[in-house]
N, C-alpha and C positions, 0 to 999 in steps of 0.2 A: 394437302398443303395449302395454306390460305394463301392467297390471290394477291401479289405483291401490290404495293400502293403506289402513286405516283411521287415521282420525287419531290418535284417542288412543293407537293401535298404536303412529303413526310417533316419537311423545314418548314412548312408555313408559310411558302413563298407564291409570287402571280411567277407567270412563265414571262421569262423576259427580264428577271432578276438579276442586277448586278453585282460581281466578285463578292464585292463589301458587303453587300447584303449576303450573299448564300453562306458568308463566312460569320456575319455575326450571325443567322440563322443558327449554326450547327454549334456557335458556343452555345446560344441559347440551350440546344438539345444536350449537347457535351456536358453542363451542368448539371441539367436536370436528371439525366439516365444513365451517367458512368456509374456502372457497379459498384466504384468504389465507395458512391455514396447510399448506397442500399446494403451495406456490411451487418447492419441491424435490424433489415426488414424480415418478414415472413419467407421461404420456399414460392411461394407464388410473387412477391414483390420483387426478388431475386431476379426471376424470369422473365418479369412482366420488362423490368429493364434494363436484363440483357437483349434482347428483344427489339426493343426501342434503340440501344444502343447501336446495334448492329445495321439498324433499318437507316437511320440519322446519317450513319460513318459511311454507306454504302451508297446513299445519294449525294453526301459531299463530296466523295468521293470521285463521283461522274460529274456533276453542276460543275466544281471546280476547276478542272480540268477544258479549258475552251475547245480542244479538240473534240474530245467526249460528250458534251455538252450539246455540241453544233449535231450530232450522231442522234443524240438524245431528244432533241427538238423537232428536230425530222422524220426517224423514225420509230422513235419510241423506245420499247425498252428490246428490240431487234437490234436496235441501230448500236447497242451496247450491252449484249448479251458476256458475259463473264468478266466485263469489265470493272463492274463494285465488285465485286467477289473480293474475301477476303479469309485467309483462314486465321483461324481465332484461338485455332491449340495451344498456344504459345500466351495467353491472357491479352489483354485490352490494351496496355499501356499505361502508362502513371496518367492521371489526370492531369495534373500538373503541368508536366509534358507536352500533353498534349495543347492546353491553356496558352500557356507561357511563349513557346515555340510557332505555333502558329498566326498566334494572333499579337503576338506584339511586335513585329515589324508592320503587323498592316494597320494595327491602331493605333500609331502612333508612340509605343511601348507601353508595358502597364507594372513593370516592374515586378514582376511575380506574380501572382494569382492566390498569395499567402492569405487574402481577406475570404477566400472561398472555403471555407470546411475543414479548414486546416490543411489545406493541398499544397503549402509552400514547398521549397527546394530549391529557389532560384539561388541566387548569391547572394551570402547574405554577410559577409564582411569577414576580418578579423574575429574568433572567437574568445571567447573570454574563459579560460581555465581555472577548472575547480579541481580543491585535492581531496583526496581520498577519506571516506570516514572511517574512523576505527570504532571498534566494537570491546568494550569490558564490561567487565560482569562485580556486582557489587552484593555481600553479605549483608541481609538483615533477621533482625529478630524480631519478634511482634512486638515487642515492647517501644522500638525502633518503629516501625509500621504503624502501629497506633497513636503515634506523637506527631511520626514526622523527623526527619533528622537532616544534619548536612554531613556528607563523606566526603574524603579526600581518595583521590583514584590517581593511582603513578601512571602514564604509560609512555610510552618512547614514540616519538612521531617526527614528520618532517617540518621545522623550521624553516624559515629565513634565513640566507647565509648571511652572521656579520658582515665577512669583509668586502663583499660587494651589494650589501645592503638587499640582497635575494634578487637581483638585475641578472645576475649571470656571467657580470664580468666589470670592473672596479672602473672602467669609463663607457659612459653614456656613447662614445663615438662609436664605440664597439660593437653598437648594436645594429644592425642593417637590416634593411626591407630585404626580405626574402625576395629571391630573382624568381622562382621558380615560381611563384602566386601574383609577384608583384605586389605583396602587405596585402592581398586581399583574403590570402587565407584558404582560400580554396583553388582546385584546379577546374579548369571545362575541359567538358569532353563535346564532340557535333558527330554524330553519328546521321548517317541517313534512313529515315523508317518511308512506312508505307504515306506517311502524312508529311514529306519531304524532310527534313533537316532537322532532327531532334537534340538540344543538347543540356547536359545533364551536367553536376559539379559534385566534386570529392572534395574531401579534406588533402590540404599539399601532407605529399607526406616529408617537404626539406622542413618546414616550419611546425609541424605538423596541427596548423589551423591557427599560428598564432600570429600570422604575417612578418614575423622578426625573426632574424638570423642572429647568433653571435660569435662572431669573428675570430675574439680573443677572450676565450673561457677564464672566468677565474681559477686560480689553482686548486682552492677551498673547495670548493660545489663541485668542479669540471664542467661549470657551465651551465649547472642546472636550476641556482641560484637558490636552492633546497642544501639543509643536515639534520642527520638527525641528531637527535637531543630526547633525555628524557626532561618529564616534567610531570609538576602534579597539579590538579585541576579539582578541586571545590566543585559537590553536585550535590544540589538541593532536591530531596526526595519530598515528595510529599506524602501525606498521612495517606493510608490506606493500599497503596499500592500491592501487588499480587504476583504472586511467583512469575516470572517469564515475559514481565510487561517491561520494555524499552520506555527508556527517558530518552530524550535527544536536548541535549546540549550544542548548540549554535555556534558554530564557529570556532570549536575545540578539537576537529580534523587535524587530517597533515594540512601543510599550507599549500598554495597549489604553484609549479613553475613562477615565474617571471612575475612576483606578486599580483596572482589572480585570489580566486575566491576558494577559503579555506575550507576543507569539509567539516562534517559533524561528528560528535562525541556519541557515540549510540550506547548509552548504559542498560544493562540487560538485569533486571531484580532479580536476586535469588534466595528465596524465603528459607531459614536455617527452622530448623522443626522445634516446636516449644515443648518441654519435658513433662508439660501435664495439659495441655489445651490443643484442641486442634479445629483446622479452622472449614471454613468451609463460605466461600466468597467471603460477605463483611459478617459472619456469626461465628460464634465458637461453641465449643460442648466440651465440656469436662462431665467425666464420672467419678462419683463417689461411692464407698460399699460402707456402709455400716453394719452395726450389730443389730443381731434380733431383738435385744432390750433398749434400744436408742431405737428402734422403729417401732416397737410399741408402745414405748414410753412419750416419745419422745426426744427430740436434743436440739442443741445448736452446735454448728458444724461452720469451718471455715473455709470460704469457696476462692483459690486461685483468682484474683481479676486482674488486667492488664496495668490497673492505675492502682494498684495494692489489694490486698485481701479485703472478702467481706462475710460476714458472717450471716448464715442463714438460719432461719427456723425450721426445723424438720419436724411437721405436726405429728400427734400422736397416731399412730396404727398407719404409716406411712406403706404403702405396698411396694416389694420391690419393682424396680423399672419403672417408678414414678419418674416424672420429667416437670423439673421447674424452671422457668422462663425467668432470668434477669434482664429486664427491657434493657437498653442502650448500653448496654454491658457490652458490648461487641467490638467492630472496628467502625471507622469510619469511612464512608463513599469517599473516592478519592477523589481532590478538591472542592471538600464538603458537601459535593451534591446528592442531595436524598439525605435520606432517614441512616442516623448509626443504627449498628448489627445488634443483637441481644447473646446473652451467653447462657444455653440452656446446660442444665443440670441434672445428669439420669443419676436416680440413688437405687444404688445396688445393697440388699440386705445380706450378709454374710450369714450362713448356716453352719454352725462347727459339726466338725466332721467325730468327734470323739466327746462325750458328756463323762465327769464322775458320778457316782450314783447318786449323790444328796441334786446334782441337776437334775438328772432323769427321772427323778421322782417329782422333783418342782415341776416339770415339763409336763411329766403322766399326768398330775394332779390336774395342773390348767388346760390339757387337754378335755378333759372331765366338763370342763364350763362351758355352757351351749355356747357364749358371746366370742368365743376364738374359731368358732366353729368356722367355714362358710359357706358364704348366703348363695345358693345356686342361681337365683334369681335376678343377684347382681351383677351389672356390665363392669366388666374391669376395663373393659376398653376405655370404657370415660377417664381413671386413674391417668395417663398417659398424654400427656398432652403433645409431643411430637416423639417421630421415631426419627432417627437420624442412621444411617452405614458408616457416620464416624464417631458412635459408639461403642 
């Protein structure tokens, strides 16, 4: 077991140190090695200060104390043997807590300790209420998706009550300072810990956090200064958007109690399937079959595109599960960023399954001609210019 340190060592203190000192000493330390501020360190930085914590809390814990202290100065660590002791089963304590509680009757107050790592908690007023978001879900088609479009979306949410203007009750005198927070919204609690007089705050649950009480409820609301109401609401999608991706609409929530702050409209895309194109992030693939005389001849063929048809050339002696790239034929990055999609094109050759004889004799014949033959030699792989699985 390593060889405990001396106290005033472990705060950075001469012996002889006064309150005020050994107390800012151990914010000092309390800052630096509460756990809670190592939440995203390594296994060993963990340890290193919890460690440090334990050593900090265990000699403030004696310094502070004048009795302990006078023990401590005299005979060392005999003279207060089991008296830092503390057990730690139970976790460290809120930093905050600790912070806040100890040290702002002796500095003077500091009003929270909320500028420290986000260790706030103290009192922090009146809350300001926010209403609930709702979630709908909006049909599109790619045709819709590739443009861009505006939808109109019905849904039923909480308003503002007319008659008492969403107050909660038709006069201002109505409204009173909650007794139970006194309008500050929250409650305290003073519990006593090992670091003497700890005290912590709740949301009141008479106001519940909004410091106002109402007296004399509207009839309309009961009070709550909320109705519901349906309503439609105008949502601008923009081009490119993708099955399952949320829009958020600002301020299009229910509204929230006692005209606080509204929540949001969360629209949820849901892409309707296109009867000949399918898609695959900003690209599309359509297949096409033709005939064996349109693949060796040649043809032009008319390919599906989102902004109207276009017509393609399908070169002579076309192989089947040929693949041709239409550049920016695709969709578009959604809020134009990056490069549009392309729309590739696998041509499928159709083989008939059944010839009358004047075919199969055309067929035997050109079979005869070494030029239909093929060339073992040659890669087909090159034919091919992407494979896709939503072919």
């Amino acid at each position: 077991m390593a060889e405990k340190r001396d106290y005033y060592e472990v705060l950075g203190l001469e012996k002889g140190a006064s309150l005020d000192d050994i107390k800012g000493a151990y914010r000092k330390a309390a800052l630096k090695w509460h756990p809670d501020r190592w939440v995203s360190g390594t296994d060993a930085e963990k340890k290193n200060a919890e460690e440090k914590f334990k050593e900090a809390s265990e000699a403030y814990s004696v310094l502070s104390d004048p009795d302990k202290k006078a023990k401590y100065d005299q005979f060392g660590f005999a003279g207060v043997e089991g008296a830092g002791a503390q057990d730690w089963s139970q976790g460290f304590g809120n930093l905050n807590d600790i912070l806040n509680n100890l040290f702002g009757g002796a500095f003077g107050g500091f009003g929270g300790f909320s500028g420290f790592g986000g260790f706030g908690g103290g009192q922090q007023g009146p809350r300001t209420t926010r209403g609930r978001d709702i979630r709908t879900r909006v049909r599109l088609t790619l045709e819709e998706i590739a443009q861009g479009c505006t939808k109109e979306v019905t849904i039923e949410r909480s308003s503002p009550c007319p008659e008492c203007g969403g107050r909660g009750t038709r006069n201002a005198s109505d409204i009173k300072t909650c007794p139970t927070c006194k309008g500050s919204g929250q409650v305290q609690h003073i519990a006593n810990s090992l670091f003497g007089r700890t005290m912590t705050y709740t949301t009141c649950p008479q106001c519940n956090g909004e410091g106002k009480i109402v007296t004399n409820p509207c009839r309309s609301c009961g009070g709550t200064g909320l109705i519901r109401k349906k309503v439609t609401v105008q949502v601008n999608i923009p081009a490119g958007v993708e099955n399952g991706m949320q829009l958020t609409v600002r301020g299009e929530g229910h509204a929230a109690p006692h005209n606080g702050i509204n929540g949001d409209l969360l629209v949820i895309i849901e892409e309707q399937p296109h009867a000949q194109l399918k898609r695959d992030g900003v690209n599309l693939f359509y297949t096409r079959v033709i005939s064996v005389t349109d693949a060796i001849l040649g043809c032009e063929i008319s390919i599906p595109c989102l902004g109207g048809s276009q017509t393609l050339k399908v070169e002579a002696g076309t192989q089947s599960g040929t693949v041709v790239r239409l550049r920016g034929k695709g969709l578009p990055q959604v809020e134009g960023y990056g490069s549009r999609g392309d729309l590739y094109v696998k041509i499928l050759v159709w083989i008939p399954r059944k010839l009358s004889r004047s075919e199969r004799e055309t067929i035997e014949a050109l079979s005869r001609s070494s030029s239909v033959k093929p060339d073992p030699s040659r890669d087909d792989k090159a034919l091919f210019e992407k494979e896709s699985k939503y072919f």
